[in-house]
C-alpha positions in Angstrom: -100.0 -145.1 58.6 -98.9 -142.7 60.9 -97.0 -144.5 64.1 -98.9 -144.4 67.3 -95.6 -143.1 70.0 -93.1 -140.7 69.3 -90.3 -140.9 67.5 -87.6 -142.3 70.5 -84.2 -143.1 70.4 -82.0 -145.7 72.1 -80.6 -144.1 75.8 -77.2 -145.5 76.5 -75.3 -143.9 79.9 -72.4 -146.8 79.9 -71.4 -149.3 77.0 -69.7 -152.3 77.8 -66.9 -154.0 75.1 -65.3 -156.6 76.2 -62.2 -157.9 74.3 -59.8 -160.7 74.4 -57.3 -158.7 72.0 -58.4 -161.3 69.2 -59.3 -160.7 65.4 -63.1 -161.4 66.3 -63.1 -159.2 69.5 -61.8 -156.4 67.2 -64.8 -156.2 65.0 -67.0 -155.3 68.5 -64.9 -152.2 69.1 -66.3 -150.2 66.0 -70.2 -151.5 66.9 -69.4 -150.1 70.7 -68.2 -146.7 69.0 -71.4 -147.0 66.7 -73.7 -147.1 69.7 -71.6 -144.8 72.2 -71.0 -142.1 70.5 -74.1 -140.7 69.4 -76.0 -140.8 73.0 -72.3 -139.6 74.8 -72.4 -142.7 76.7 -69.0 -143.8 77.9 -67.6 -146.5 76.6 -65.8 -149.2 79.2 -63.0 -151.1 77.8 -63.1 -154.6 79.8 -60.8 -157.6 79.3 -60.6 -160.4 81.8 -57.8 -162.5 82.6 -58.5 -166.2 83.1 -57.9 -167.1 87.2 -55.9 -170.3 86.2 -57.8 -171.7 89.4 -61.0 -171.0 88.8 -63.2 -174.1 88.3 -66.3 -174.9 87.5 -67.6 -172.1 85.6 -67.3 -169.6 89.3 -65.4 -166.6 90.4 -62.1 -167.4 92.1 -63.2 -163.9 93.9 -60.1 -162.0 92.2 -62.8 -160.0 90.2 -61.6 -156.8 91.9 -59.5 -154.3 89.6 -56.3 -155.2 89.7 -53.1 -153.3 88.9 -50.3 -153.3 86.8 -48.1 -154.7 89.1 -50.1 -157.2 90.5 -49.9 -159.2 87.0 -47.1 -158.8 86.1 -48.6 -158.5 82.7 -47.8 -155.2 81.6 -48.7 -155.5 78.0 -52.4 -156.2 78.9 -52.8 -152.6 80.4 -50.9 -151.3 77.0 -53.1 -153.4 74.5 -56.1 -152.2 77.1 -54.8 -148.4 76.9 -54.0 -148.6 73.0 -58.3 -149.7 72.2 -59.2 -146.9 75.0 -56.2 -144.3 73.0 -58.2 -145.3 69.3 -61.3 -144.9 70.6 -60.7 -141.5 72.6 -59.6 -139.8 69.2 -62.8 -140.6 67.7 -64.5 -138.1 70.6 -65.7 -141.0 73.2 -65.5 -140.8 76.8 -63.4 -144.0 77.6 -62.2 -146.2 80.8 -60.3 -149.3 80.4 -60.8 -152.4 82.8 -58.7 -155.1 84.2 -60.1 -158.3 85.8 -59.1 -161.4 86.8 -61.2 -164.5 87.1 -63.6 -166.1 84.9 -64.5 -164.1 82.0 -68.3 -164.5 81.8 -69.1 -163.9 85.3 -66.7 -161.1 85.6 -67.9 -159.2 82.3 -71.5 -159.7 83.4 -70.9 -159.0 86.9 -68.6 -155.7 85.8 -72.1 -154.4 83.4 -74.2 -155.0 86.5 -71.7 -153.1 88.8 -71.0 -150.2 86.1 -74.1 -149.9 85.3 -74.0 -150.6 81.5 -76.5 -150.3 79.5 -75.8 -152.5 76.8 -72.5 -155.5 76.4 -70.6 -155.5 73.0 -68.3 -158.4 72.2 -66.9 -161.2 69.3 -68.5 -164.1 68.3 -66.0 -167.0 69.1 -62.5 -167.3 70.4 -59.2 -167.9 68.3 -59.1 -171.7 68.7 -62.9 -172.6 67.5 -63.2 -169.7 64.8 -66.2 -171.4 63.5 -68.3 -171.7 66.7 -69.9 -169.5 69.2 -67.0 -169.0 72.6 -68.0 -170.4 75.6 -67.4 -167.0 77.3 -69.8 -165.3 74.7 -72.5 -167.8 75.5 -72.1 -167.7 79.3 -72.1 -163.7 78.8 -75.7 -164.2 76.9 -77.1 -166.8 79.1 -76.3 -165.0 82.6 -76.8 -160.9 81.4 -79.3 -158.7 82.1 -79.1 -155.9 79.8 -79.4 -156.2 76.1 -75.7 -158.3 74.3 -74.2 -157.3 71.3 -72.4 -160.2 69.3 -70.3 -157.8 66.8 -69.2 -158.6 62.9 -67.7 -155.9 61.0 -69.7 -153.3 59.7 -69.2 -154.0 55.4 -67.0 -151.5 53.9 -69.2 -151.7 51.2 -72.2 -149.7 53.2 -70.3 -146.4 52.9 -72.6 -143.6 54.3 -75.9 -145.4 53.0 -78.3 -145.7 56.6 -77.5 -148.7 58.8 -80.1 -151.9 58.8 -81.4 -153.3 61.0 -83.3 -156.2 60.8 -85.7 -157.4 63.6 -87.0 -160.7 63.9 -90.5 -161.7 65.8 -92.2 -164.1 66.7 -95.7 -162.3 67.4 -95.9 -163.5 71.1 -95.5 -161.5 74.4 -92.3 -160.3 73.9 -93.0 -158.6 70.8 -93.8 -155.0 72.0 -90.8 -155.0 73.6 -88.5 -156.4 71.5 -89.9 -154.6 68.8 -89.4 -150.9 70.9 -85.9 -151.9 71.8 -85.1 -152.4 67.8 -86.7 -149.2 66.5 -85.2 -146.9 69.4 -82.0 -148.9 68.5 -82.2 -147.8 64.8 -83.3 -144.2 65.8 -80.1 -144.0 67.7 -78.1 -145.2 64.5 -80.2 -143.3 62.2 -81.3 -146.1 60.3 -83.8 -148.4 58.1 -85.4 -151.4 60.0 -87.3 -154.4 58.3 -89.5 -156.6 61.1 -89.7 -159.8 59.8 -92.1 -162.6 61.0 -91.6 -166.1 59.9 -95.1 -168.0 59.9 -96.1 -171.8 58.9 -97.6 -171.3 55.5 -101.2 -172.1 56.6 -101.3 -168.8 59.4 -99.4 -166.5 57.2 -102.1 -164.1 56.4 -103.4 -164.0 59.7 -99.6 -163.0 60.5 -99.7 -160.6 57.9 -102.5 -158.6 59.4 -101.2 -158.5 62.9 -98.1 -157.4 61.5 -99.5 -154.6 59.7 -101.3 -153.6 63.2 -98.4 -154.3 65.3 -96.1 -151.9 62.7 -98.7 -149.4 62.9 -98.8 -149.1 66.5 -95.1 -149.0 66.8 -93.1 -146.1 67.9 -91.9 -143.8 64.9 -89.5 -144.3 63.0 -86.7 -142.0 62.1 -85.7 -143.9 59.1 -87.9 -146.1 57.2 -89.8 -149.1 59.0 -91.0 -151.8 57.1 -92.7 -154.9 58.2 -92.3 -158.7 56.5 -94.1 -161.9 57.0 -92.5 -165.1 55.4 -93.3 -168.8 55.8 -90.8 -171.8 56.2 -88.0 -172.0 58.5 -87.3 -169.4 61.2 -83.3 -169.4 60.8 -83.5 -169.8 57.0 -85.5 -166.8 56.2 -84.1 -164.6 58.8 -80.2 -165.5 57.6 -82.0 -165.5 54.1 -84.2 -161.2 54.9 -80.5 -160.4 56.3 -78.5 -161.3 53.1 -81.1 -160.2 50.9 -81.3 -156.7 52.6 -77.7 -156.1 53.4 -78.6 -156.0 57.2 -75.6 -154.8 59.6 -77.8 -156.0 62.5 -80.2 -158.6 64.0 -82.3 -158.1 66.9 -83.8 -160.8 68.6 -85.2 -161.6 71.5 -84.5 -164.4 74.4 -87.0 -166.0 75.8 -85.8 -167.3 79.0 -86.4 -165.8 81.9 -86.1 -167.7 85.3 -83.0 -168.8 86.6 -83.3 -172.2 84.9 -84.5 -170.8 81.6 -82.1 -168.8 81.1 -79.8 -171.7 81.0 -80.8 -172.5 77.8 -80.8 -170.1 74.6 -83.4 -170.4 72.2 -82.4 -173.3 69.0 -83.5 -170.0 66.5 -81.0 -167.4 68.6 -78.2 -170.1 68.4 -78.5 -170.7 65.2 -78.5 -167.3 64.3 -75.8 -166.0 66.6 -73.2 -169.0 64.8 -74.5 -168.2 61.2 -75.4 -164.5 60.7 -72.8 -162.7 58.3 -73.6 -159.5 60.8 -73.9 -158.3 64.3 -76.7 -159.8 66.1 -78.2 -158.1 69.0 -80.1 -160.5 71.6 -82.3 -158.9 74.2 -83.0 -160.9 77.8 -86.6 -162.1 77.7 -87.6 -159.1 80.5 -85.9 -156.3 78.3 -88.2 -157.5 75.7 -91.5 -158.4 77.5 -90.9 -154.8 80.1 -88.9 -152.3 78.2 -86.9 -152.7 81.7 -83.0 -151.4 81.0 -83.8 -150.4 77.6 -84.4 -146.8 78.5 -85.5 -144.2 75.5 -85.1 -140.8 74.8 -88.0 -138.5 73.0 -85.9 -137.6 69.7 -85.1 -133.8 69.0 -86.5 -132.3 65.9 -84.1 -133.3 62.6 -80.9 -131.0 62.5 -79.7 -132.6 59.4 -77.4 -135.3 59.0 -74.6 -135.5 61.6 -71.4 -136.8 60.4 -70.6 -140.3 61.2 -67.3 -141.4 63.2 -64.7 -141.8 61.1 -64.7 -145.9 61.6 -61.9 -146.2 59.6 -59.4 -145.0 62.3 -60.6 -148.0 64.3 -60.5 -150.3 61.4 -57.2 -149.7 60.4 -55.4 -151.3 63.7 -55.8 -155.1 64.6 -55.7 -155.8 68.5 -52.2 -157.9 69.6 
């Protein structure tokens, strides 16, 4: 069926990665690349340095820019100008950021000030490997423009398209979320599989309004295939994921007032701890408006652009 909208691709102006010079944080420097370069969008470098008085989850107020001197840190600014130095030589517009204060209210407060069109970051912190970091959760609870949780890209996917896999649940945020996910994977010129996971009983129903809602979608640039399973929501999405080698999840969050979005969705957390790839969340009114997840109409094919060479970020670890 031939898509309803044009074919549109993801319009980043500012991309935020935020980094606290561990192994994890590492992995989100080569998504941010991934997503920056192809749109031109600059790429902000942030990392945050923990006010040692800052309580209770607020600001101290030192979330100003500080200097060099003023920390007497100096090898912050040099681990800070070595990512901004890799990421420069792969042709991105770079700044690199120094804060002070608490780390989630300064990165989101930092995107909101910049202007930043999308956060990138690691998945946990180097003492709790295995869990989500407070400071990524705070960042995905309190943001307002669409959060990255970055893995490694697989050495094994070569120059095969990126994957993207979108998960739904059929309800008002669909449209959105779904628009979001294909403009994303215009942007990295790759496949997408939306996947719907139904009770048993309503999966044909499912079926058919996923076969509408696919046909009405924007076009794709790669190919755009839509799945309806039964059983468990995080079992079959982990389960589509491994099965077709996605590099990313896109999901959306469903809380949207200042209490809701206290609370991230059991399916989102669950998915965010367990995924072997990058998971992308958008907030619930990027996904029920479109709002902050601008498009752009997609020129007419060229041929295929050459990729960044993501091995000169891979082969450096952060301090």
């Amino acid at each position: 069926m031939t898509a309803a909208l044009p074919a549109r691709s993801l319009a980043l102006k500012r991309v935020l990665y935020a980094t606290d010079f561990s192994e994890a944080a590492a992995a989100g420097l080569e998504v941010a690349v991934a997503l920056a370069r192809p749109c031109k969008a600059e790429l902000h470098v942030v990392h945050v340095r923990p006010a040692p008085f800052a309580l209770g989850g607020q600001s101290a107020g030192l979330g100003d820019r500080i200097g060099v001197g003023e920390m007497g840190r100096p090898y912050l600014t040099e681990s800070l100008g070595l990512c901004a130095e890799r990421v420069r030589a792969v042709g991105v517009v770079t700044q690199d950021v120094l804060l002070q204060g608490v780390p989630a209210a300064e990165i989101v407060r930092e995107a909101e000030q910049s202007g930043a069109s999308i956060i990138v970051m690691g998945p946990h912190s180097r003492a709790a490997p295995a869990t989500l970091s407070s400071v990524t959760e705070g960042v995905l609870r309190e943001a307002s423009c669409p959060v990255i949780v970055a893995r490694r890209f697989p050495a094994s996917r070569g120059q095969r398209p990126l994957r993207v896999l979108c998960a739904v649940d059929l309800g008002a945020t669909t449209g959105g979320t779904l628009e979001c996910a294909v403009a994303l994977a215009n942007l990295l010129e790759g496949d997408q599989l939306v996947l719907h996971v139904a009770p048993a009983a309503g999966a044909a129903g499912a079926l058919k309004t996923m076969d509408a809602m696919v046909a009405k979608a924007p076009a794709a640039r790669g190919r755009l295939q839509g799945r309806v399973a039964a059983g468990k929501p995080t079992q079959e999405i982990l389960a589509a994921a491994r099965e077709s080698e996605s590099d990313l999840i896109v999901v959306g969050s469903h809380g949207g007032g200042i209490v809701e979005r206290q609370f991230l969705g059991s399916t989102t957390l669950h998915l965010l701890r367990h995924a072997e790839c990058s998971v992308l969340v958008l907030p619930a009114r990027v996904s029920r408006t479109g709002d902050r997840c601008a498009t752009d109409a997609l020129p007419a094919p060229q041929g295929t652009s050459a990729p960044p060479d993501l091995n000169r970020l891979r082969s450096w670890r952060e301090p």
